[in-house]
TIDO-156941 format. One record per residue: residue in one letter; z, y, x of N, C-alpha, C in turn; chain. Coordinates in nm, 3 decimals, padded with zeros to 5 digits, always signed. Example, Ala and Ser with C-alpha at 12.3 -4.5 7.8 and 13.67 -1.06 7.14 Angstrom:
- a, +00.780, -00.569, +01.319, +00.780, -00.450, +01.230, +00.780, -00.330, +01.320, A
- s, +00.708, -00.225, +01.285, +00.714, -00.106, +01.367, +00.787, +00.003, +01.290, A
END
This chain:
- x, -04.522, +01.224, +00.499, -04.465, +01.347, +00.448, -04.313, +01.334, +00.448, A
- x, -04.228, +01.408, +00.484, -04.065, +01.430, +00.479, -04.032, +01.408, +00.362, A
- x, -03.931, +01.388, +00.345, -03.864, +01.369, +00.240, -03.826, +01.492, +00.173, A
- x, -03.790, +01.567, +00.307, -03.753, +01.707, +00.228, -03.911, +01.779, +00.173, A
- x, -03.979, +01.749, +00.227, -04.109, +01.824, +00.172, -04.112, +01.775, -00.029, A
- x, -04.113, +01.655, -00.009, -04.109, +01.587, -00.147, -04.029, +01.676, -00.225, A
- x, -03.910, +01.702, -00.205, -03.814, +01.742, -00.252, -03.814, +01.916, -00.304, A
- x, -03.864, +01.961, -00.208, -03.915, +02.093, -00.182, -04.027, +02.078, -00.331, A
- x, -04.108, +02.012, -00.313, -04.250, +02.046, -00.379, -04.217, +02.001, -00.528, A
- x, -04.139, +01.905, -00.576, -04.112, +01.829, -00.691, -03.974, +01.834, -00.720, A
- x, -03.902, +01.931, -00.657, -03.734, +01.909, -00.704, -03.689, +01.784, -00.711, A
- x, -03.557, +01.796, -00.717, -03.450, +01.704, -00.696, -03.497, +01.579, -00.800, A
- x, -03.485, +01.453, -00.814, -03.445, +01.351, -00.924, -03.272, +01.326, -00.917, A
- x, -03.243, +01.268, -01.037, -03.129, +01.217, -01.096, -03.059, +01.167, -00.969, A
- x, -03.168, +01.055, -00.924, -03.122, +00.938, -00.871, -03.231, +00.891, -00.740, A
- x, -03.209, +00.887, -00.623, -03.280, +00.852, -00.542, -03.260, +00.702, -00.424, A
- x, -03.344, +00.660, -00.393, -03.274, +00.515, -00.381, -03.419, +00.488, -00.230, A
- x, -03.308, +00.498, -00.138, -03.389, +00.487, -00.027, -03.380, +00.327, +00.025, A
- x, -03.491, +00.281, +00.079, -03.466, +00.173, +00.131, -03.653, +00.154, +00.192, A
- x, -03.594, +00.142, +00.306, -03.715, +00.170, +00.404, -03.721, +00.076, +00.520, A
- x, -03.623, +00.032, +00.523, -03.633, -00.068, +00.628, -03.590, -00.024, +00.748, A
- x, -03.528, +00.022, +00.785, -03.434, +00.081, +00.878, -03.505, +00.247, +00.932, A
- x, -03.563, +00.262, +00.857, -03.627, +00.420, +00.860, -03.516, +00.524, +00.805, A
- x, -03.403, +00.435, +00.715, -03.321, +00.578, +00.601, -03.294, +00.689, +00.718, A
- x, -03.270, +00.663, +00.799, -03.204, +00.764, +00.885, -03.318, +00.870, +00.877, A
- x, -03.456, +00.832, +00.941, -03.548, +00.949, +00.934, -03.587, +01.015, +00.846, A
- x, -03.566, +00.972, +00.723, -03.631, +01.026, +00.569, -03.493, +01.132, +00.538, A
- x, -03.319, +01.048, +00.506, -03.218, +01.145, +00.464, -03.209, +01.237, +00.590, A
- x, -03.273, +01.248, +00.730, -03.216, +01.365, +00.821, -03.273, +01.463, +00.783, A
- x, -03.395, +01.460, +00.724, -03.462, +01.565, +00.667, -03.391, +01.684, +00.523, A
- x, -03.335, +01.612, +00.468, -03.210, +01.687, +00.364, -03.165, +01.768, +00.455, A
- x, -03.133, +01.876, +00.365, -03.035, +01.971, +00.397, -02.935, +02.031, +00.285, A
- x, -02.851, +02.118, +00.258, -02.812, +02.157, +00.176, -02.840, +02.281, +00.067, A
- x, -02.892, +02.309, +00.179, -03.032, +02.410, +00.091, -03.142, +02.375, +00.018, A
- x, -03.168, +02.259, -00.012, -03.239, +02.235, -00.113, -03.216, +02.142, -00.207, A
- x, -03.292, +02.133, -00.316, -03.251, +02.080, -00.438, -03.163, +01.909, -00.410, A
- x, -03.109, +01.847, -00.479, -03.086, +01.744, -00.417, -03.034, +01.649, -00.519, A
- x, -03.126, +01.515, -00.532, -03.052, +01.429, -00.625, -02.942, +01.399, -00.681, A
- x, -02.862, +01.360, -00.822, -02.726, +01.349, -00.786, -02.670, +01.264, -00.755, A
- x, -02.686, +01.169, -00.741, -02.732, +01.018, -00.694, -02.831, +01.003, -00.587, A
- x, -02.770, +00.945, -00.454, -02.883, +00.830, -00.384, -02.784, +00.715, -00.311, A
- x, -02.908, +00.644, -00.295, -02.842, +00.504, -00.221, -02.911, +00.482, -00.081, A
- x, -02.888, +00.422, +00.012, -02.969, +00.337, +00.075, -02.923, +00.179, +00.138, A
- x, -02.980, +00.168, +00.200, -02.946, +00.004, +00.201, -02.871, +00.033, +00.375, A
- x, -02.755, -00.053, +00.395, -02.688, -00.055, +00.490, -02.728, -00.101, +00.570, A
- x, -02.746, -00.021, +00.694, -02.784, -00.061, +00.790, -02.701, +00.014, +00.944, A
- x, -02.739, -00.063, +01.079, -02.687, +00.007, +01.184, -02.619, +00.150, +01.189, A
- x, -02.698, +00.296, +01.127, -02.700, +00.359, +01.110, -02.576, +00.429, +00.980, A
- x, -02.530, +00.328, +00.905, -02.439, +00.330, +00.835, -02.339, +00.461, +00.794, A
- x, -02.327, +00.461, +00.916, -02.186, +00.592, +00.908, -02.199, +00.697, +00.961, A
- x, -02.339, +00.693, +01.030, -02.411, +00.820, +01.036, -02.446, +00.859, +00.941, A
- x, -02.531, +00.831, +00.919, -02.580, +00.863, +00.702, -02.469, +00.886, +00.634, A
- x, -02.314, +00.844, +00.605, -02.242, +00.859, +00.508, -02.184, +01.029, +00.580, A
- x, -02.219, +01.022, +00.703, -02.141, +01.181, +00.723, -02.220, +01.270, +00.705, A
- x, -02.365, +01.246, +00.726, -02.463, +01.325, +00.698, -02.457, +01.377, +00.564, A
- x, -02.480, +01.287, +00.469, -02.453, +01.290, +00.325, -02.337, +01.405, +00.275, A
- x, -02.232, +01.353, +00.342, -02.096, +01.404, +00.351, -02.089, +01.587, +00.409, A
- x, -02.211, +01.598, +00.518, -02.251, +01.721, +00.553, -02.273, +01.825, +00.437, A
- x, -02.409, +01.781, +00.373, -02.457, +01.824, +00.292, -02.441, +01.832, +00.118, A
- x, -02.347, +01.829, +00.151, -02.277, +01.788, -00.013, -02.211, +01.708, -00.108, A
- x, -02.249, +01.575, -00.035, -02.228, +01.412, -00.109, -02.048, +01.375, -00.048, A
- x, -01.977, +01.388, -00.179, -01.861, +01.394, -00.194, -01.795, +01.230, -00.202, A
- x, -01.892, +01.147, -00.261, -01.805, +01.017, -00.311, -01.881, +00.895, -00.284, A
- x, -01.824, +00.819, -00.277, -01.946, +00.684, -00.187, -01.902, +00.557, -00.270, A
- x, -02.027, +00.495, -00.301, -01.949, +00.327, -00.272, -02.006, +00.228, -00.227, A
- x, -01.993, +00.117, -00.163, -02.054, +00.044, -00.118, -02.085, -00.091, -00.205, A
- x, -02.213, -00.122, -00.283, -02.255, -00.187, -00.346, -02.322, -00.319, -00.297, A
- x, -02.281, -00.464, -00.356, -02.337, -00.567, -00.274, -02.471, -00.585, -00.366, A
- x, -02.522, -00.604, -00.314, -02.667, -00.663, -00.344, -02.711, -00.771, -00.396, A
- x, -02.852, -00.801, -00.470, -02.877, -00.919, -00.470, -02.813, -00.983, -00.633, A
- x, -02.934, -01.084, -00.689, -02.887, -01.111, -00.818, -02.731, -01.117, -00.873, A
- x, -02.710, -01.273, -00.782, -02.589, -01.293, -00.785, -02.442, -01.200, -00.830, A
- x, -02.472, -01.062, -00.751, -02.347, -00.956, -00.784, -02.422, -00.848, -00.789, A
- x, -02.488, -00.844, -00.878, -02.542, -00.730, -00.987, -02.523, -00.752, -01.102, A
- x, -02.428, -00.642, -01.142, -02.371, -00.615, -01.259, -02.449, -00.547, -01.376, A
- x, -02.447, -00.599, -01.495, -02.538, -00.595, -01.643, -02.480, -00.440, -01.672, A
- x, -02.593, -00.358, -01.707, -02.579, -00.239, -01.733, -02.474, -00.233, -01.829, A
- x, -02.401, -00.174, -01.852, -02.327, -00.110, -01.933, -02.369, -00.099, -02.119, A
- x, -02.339, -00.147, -02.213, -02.431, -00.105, -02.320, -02.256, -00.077, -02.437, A
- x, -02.260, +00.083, -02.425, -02.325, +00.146, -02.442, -02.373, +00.224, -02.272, A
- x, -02.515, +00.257, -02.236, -02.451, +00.301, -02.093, -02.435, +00.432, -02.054, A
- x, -02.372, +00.472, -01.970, -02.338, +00.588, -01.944, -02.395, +00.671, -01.859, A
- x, -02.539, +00.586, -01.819, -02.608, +00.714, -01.729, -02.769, +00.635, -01.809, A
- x, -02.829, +00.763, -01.918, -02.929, +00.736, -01.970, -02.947, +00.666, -02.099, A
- x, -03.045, +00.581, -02.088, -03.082, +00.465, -02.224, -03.038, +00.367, -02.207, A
- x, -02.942, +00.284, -02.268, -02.942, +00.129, -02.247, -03.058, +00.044, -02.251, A
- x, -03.116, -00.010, -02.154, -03.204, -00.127, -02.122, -03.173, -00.260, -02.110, A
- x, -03.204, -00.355, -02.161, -03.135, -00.533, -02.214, -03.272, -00.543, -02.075, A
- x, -03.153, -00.532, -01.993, -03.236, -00.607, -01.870, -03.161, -00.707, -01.802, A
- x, -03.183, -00.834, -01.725, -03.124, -00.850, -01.645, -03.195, -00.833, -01.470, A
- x, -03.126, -00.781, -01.421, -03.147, -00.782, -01.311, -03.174, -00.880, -01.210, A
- x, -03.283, -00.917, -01.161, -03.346, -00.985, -01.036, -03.304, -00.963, -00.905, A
- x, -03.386, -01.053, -00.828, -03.309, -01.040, -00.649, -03.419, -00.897, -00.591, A
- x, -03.485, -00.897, -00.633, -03.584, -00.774, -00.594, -03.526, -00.619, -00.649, A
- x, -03.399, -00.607, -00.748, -03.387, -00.472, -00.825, -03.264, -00.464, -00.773, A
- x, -03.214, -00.306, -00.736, -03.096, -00.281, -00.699, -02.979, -00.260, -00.748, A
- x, -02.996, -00.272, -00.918, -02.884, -00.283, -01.054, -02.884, -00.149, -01.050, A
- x, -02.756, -00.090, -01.115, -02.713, +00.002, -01.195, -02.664, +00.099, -01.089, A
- x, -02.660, +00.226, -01.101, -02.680, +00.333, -00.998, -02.556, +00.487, -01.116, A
- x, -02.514, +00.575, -01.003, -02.453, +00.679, -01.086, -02.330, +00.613, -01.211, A
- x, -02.317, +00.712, -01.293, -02.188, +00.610, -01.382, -02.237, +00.534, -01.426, A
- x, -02.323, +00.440, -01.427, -02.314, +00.298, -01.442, -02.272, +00.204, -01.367, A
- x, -02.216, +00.237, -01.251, -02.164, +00.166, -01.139, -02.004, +00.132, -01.199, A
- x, -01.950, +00.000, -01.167, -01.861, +00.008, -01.190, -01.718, -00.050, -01.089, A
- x, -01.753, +00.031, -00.963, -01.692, +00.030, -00.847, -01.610, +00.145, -00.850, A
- x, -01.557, +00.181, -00.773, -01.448, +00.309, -00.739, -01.540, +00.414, -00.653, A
- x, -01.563, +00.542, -00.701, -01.606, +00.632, -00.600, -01.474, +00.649, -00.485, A
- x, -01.522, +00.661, -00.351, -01.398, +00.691, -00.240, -01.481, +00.836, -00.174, A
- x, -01.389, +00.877, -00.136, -01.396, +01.018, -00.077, -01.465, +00.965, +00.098, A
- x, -01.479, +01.049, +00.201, -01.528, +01.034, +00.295, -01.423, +00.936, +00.397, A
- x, -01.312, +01.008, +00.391, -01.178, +00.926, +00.462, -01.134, +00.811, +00.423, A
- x, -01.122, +00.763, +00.248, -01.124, +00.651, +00.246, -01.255, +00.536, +00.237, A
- x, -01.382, +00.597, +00.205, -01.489, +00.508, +00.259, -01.506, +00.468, +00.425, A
- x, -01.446, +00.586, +00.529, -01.454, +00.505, +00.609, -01.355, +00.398, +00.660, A
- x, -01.236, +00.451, +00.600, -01.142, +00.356, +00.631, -01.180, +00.197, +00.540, A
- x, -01.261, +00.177, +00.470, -01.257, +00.116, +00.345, -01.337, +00.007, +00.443, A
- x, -01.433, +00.070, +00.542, -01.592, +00.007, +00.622, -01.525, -00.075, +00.715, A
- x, -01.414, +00.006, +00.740, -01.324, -00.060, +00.880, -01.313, -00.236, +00.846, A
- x, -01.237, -00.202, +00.731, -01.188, -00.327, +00.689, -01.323, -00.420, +00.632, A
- x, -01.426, -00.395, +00.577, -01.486, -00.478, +00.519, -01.563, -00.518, +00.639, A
- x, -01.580, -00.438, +00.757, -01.677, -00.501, +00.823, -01.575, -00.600, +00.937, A
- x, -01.442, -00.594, +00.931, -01.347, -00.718, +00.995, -01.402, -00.823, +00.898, A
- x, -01.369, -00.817, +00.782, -01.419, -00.918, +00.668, -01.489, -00.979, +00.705, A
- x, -01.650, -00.916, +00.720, -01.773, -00.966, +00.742, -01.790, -01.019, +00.854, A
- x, -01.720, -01.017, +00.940, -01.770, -01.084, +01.089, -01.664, -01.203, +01.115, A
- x, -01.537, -01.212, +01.001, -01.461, -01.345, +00.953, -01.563, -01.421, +00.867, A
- x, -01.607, -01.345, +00.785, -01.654, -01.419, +00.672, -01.842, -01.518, +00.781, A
- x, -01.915, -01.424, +00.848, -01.973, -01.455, +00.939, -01.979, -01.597, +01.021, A
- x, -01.825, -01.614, +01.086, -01.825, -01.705, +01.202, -01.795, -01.798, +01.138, A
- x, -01.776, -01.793, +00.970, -01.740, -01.917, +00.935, -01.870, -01.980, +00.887, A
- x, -01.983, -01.890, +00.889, -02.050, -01.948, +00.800, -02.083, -01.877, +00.708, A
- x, -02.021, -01.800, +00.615, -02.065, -01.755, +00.484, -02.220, -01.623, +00.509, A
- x, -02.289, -01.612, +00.384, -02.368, -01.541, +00.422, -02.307, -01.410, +00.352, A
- x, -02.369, -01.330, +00.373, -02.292, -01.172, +00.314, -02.387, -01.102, +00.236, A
- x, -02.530, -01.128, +00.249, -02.604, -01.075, +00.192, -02.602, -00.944, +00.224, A
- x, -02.710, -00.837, +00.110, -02.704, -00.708, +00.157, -02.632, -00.611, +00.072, A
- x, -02.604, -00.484, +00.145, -02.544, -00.408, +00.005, -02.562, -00.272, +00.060, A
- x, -02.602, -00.205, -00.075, -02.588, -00.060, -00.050, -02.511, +00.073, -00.049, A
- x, -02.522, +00.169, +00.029, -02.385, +00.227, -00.013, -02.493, +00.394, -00.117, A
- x, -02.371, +00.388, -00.217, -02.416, +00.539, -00.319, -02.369, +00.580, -00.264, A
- x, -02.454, +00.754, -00.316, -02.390, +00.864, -00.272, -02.324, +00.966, -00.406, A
- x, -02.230, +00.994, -00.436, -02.283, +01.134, -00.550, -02.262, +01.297, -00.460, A
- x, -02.337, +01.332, -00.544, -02.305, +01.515, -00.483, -02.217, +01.524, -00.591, A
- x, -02.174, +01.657, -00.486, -02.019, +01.730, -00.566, -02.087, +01.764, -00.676, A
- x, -02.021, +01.780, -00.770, -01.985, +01.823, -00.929, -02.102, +01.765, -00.970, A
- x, -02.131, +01.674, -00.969, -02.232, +01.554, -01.035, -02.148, +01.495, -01.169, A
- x, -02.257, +01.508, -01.273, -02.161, +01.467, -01.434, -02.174, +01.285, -01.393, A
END
């Protein structure tokens, strides 16, 4: 079933968090701007990268950030937190942490997220040949006038 069908039949959620395994592309092409739409989503970075952030960017999604993954740099919710209930969790290598204003990265607009990719992905292919691993990371989305 589409994504947009989902969406269609059950309205928008808060927060949507794709990760499919290199499918995001087929599930977010289905969005449009005509229908309801999370205010929050993520998906996990892949090839497809900056297609998705313009797509996003098409349809409404104003502010991005690119989130690293993985226990290690997942950041402890916020308490008091600012999107929902505070939960005394810590986060595992299997959970994607804190999402919407609980993030505590910089939203960037479309021009400076891509300029932002330029540079991190020189980074990553330094950081690469030396050796280091990079792990994974996802990039958020918010839609415009999202509280």
């Amino acid at each position: 079933m589409p994504l947009s069908t989902l969406v269609q039949r059950h309205g928008a959620s808060r927060y949507l968090k794709i990760d499919i395994e290199g499918f995001e592309k087929a599930a977010l092409s289905t969005l449009t701007k005509d229908l309801p739409l999370p205010q929050y989503l993520s998906f996990e970075v892949n090839l497809d990268r900056n297609d998705l952030i313009s797509m996003m960017s098409e349809i409404g999604y104003d502010a991005f950030q690119l989130v690293r993954q993985g226990k290690p740099f997942l950041t402890a919710q916020p308490n008091p937190a600012r999107e929902g209930d505070f939960a005394d969790i810590e986060f595992n290598s299997s959970m994607s942490g804190c999402f919407g204003r609980d993030l505590e990265g910089e939203w960037l607009d479309l021009e400076a997220m891509t300029a932002f990719l330029e540079t991190f992905d020189a980074e990553a292919a330094e950081a690469i040949a030396r050796g280091e691993r990079r792990g994974w990371h996802d990039v958020h989305c918010r839609l415009q006038g999202a509280d």
